[in-house]
C-alpha positions as CSV (number, residue, x, y, z in Angstrom):
1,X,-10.9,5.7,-3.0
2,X,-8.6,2.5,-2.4
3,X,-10.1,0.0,0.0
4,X,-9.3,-3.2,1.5
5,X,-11.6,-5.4,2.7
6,X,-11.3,-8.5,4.4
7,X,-13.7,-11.2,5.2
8,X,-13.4,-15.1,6.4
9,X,-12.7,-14.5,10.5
10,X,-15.0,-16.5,12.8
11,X,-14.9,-19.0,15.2
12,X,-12.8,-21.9,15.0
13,X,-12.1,-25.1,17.1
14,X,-8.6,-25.4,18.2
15,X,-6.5,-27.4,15.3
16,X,-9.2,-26.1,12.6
17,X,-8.3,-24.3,9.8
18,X,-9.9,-20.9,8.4
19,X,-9.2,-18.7,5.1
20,X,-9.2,-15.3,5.4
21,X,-9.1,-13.1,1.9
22,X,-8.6,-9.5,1.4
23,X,-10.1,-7.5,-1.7
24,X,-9.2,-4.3,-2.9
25,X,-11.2,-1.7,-5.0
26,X,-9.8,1.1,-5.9
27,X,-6.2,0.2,-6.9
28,X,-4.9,-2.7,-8.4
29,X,-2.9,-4.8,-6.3
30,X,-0.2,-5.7,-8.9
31,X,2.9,-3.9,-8.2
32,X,2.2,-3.6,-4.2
33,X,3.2,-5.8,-1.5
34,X,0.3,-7.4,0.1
35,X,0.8,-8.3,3.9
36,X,-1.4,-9.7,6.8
37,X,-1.5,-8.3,10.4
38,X,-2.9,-9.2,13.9
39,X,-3.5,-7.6,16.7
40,X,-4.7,-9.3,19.7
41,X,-6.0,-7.2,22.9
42,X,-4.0,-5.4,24.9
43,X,-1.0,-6.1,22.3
44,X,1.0,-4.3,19.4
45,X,0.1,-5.1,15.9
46,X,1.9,-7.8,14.5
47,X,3.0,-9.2,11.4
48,X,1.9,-12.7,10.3
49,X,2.6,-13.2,6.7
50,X,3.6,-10.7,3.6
51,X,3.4,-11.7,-0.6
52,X,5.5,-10.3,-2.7
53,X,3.6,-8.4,-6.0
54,X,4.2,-11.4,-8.1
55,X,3.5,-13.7,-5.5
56,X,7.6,-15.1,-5.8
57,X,8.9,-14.2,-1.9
58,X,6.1,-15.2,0.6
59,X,7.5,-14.2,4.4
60,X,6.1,-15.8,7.6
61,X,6.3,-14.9,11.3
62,X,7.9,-17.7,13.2
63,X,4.9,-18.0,15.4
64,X,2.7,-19.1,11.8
65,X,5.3,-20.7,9.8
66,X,4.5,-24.0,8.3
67,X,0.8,-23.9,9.8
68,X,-0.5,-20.5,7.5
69,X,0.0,-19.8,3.7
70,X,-0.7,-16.3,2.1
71,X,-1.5,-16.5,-2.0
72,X,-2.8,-14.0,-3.9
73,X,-4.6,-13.7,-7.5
74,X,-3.5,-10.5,-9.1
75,X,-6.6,-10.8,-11.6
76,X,-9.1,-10.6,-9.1
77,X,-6.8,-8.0,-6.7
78,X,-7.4,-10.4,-3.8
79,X,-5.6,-12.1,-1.3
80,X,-5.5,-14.8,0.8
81,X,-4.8,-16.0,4.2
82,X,-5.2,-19.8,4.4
83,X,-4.7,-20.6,8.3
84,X,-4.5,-24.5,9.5
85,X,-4.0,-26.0,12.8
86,X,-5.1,-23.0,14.4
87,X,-4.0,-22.2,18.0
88,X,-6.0,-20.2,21.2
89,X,-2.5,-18.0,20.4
90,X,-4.1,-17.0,17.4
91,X,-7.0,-15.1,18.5
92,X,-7.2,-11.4,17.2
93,X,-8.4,-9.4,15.0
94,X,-6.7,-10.2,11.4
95,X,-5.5,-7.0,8.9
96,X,-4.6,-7.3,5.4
97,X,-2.7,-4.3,4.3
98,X,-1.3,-2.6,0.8
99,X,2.2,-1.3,0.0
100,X,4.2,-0.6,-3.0
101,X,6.9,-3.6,-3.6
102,X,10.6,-2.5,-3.3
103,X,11.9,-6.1,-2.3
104,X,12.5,-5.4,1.1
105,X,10.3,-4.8,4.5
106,X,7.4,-7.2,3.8
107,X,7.2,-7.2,7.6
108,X,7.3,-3.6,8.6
109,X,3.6,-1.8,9.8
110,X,5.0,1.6,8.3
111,X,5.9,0.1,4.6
112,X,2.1,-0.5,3.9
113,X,-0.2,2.7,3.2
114,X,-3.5,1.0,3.1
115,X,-5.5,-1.1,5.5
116,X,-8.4,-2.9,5.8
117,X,-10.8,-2.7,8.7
118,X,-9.6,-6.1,10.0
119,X,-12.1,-9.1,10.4
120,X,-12.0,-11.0,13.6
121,X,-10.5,-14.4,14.3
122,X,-11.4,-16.4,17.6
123,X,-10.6,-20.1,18.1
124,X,-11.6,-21.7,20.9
125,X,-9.3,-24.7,23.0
C-alpha cells in the first residue's frame, strides 16, 4: 500500500520558519513528481511548491516564492518543505502529494495520485 506521510506542522510565530517533510512507504519516490498543497478553511486546495523526480525544476506559488524551498532525498523517499518568514496567510493544513514525472503540470491537484493525510500549519501574528 503507497503512503504518504507528513509530519513538521505546528505553531509558529509570525516571521518563524518551520520544515515540513513527507515520507512515503510503499513506492519509491524516484521517478514521481513530489508536490506540496494547502488548504486553508473555507478555501480550495492550493498549490505551494512541486520537485521535479531528480530534484532539477523546483516550481513555487507566487504567494511562497523566495520565502519557502521544497528538496527532496530520493534515498530516503522523503521530502521536504522548508518554510521561512512565515505569514498569518499561511495558516492551513499542509499536503504533500505523489505523481509520476512527465515534465509538465507540477502544479495541477489532478496530476498527483497519492496524498498524504496533511499535517497542520498555524502561525500566529
Amino acid at each position: 500500500q503507497v503512503q504518504l506521510v507528513e509530519s513538521g506542522g505546528g505553531l509558529a510565530q509570525a516571521g518563524g520558519s518551520l520544515r515540513l517533510s513527507c515520507a512515503a512507504s510503499g513506492r519509491t519516490i524516484r521517478g514521481y513528481k513530489m508536490g506540496w498543497f494547502r488548504q486553508a478553511p473555507g478555501k480550495e486546495r492550493e498549490f505551494v511548491a512541486a520537485s521535479s523526480w531528480r530534484g532539477g525544476r523546483r516550481i513555487y506559488a507566487d504567494s511562497v516564492k523566495g520565502r519557502f524551498t521544497v528538496s527532496r532525498d530520493n534515498g530516503e523517499d522523503t521530502v521536504y518543505l522548508q518554510m521561512s518568514s512565515l505569514e498569518p496567510e499561511d495558516t492551513a493544513v499542509y499536503y504533500c502529494a505523489s505523481g509520476w514525472d512527465f515534465g509538465r503540470d507540477y502544479d495541477r491537484i489532478g496530476e498527483y495520485d497519492v496524498w498524504g493525510q496533511g499535517t497542520q500549519v498555524t502561525v500566529a501574528s
